[in-house]
C-alpha positions as CSV (number, residue, x, y, z in Angstrom):
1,X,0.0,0.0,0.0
2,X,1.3,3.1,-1.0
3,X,1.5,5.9,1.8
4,X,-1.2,8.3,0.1
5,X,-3.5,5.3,0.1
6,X,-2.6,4.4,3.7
7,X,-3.5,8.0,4.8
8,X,-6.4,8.7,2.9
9,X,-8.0,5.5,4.6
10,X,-6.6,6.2,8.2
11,X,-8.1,10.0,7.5
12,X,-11.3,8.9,7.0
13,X,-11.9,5.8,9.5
14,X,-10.4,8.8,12.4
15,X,-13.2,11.1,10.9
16,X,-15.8,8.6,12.1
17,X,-13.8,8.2,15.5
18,X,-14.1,12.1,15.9
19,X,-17.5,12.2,14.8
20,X,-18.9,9.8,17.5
21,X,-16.8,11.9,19.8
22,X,-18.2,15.3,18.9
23,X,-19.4,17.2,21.2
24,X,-18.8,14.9,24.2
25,X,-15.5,16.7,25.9
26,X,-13.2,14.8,28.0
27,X,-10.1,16.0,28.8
28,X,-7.2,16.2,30.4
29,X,-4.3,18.7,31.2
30,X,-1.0,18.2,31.3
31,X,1.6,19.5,33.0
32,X,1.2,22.7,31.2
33,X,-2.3,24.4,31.6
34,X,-1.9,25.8,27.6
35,X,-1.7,21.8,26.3
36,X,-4.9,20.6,26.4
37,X,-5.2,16.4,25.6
38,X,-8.4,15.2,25.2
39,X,-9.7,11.3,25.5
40,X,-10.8,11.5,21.5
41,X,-7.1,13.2,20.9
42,X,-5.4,9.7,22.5
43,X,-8.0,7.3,21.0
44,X,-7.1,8.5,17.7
45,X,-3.3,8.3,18.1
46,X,-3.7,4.6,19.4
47,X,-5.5,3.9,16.6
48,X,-2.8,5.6,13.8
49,X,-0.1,4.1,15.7
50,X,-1.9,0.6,15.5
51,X,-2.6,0.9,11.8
52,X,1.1,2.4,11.2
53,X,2.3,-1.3,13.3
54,X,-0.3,-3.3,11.4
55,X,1.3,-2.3,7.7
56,X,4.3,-0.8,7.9
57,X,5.9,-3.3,11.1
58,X,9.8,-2.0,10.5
59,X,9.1,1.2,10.5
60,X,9.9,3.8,13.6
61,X,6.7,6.0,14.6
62,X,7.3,9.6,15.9
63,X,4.2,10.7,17.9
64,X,3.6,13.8,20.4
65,X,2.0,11.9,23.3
66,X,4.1,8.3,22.2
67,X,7.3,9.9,21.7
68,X,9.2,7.4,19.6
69,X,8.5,3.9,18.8
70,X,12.0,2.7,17.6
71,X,12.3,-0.6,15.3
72,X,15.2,-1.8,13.4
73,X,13.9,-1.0,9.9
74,X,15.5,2.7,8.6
75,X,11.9,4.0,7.7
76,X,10.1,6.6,10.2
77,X,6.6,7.7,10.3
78,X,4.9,10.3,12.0
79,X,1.4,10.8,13.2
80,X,-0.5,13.4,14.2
């Protein structure tokens, strides 16, 4: 799968996760009282990161709440 393909389908299946979200705020703050983190903002960066596992297993992933997921391969991706 090519990586426009893989985003184009992970854009739309995090749509519907934000949808059925919508309007139903649950947060969290961090240490800083500017960064907010919300329950729908973690459930969709599980997700990516799954999906990024599931096809593309030797790549590294680079994600703000994560941090880095190191694997041996030389490829990195980065979510949201």
């Amino acid at each position: 799968m090519d990586f426009s393909e893989f985003i184009a389908d992970r854009l739309s299946e995090t749509s519907s996760i934000a949808g059925r979200n919508f309007g139903k705020v649950s947060w969290s703050l961090k240490n800083d009282y500017n960064q907010v983190l919300t329950e729908t903002d973690q459930e969709i960066g599980q997700f990516i990161i799954q999906k990024i596992k599931q096809t593309y297993p030797d790549h590294s992933i680079i994600d703000e709440e994560a941090g880095i997921i190191k694997h041996h391969g030389d490829e990195v991706c980065g979510t949201l």
